[in-house]
N, C-alpha and C positions, 0 to 999 in steps of 0.2 A: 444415956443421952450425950453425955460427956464424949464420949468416944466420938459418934456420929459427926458430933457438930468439930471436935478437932479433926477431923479425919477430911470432913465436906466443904466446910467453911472454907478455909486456909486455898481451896483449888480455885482455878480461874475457872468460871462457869462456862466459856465456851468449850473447855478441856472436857467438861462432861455432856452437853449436847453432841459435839462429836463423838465419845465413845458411845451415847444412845444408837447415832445416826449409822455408824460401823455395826454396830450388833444387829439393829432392823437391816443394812442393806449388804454387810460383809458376806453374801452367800455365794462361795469361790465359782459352782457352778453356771454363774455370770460372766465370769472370765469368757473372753473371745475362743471359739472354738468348740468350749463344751455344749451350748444350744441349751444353758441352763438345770445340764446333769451334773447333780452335785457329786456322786458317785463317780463319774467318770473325769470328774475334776480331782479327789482326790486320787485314783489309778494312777493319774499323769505326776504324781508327787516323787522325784527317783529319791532325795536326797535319806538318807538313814535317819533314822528317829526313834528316841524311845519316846513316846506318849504316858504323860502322868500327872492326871489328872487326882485331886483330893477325893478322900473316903464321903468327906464330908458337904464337901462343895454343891450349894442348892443350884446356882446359878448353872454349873455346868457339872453337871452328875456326871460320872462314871460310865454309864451305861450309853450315853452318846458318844462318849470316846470307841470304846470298845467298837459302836458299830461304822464309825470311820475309819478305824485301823483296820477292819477287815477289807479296807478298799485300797490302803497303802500298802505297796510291794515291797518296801525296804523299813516298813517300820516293824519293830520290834515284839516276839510274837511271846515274853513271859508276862508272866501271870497273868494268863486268860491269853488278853491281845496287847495288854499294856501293863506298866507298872503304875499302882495304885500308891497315895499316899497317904497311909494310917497315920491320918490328924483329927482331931477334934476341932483342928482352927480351920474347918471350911474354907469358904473360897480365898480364905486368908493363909491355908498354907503354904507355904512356898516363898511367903512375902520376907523372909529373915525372920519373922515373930517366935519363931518356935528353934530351936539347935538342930535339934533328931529331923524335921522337917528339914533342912536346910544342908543336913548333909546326905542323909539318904538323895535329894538331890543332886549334892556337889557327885557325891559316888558313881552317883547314874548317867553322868556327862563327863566324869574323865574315861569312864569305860567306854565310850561313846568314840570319845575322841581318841581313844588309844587303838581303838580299829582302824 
C-alpha cells in the first residue's frame, strides 16, 4: 500500500485524468488521413525504431507490440518483431528501478542511434 499511495499521492490529479483521457482516445488511426485505420496509421510511421515493450507488462503486453510492428516499415525486426524486456518489474521496467532493465535499454538506443 505504501508504494501506491507514495507513488499516486504526491501527483497532480489532473496529470492522471489526462493520461486516462490519452489512453481512451490516443488511437493514431484518428490522425487526419487515415479514415480511422489504425494499421494504415502505423504504415505511415518512416522513422527507425526498435519497439521494447516488458516481459512483464499487464498494461501493455507484448503481444500488441509485436502486432504493430508488423505494420512499421522501419521498425526493428529481432526477436520476433521487437525487442523484449526480460523483467520481472512490469510495466515498471524501464523506469530506472532495475540496472539490467535500464541498460539492456541504454544498449538498444545507442545501437539505434549509431545507424
Amino acid at each position: 500500500m505504501e508504494f501506491w499511495e507514495g507513488l499516486f499521492l504526491k501527483k497532480d490529479a489532473n496529470n492522471l485524468l489526462t493520461t486516462l483521457w490519452t489512453r481512451q482516445n490516443g488511437n493514431i488511426g484518428n490522425t487526419p488521413g487515415f479514415e480511422g485505420n489504425f494499421e494504415k496509421a502505423l504504415s505511415a510511421i518512416k522513422a527507425k525504431a526498435i519497439v521494447m515493450p516488458a516481459e512483464m507488462d499487464l498494461y501493455f503486453p507484448p503481444e500488441d507490440n509485436e502486432y504493430e510492428v508488423k505494420f512499421m516499415p522501419n521498425a526493428e525486426f529481432r526477436f520476433i518483431k521487437f525487442r523484449v524486456i526480460k523483467s520481472v518489474w512490469g510495466h515498471f521496467a524501464g523506469e530506472g528501478v532495475n540496472l539490467v532493465d535500464t541498460q539492456f535499454i541504454d544498449e538498444s538506443l545507442k545501437e539505434l542511434l549509431a545507424r
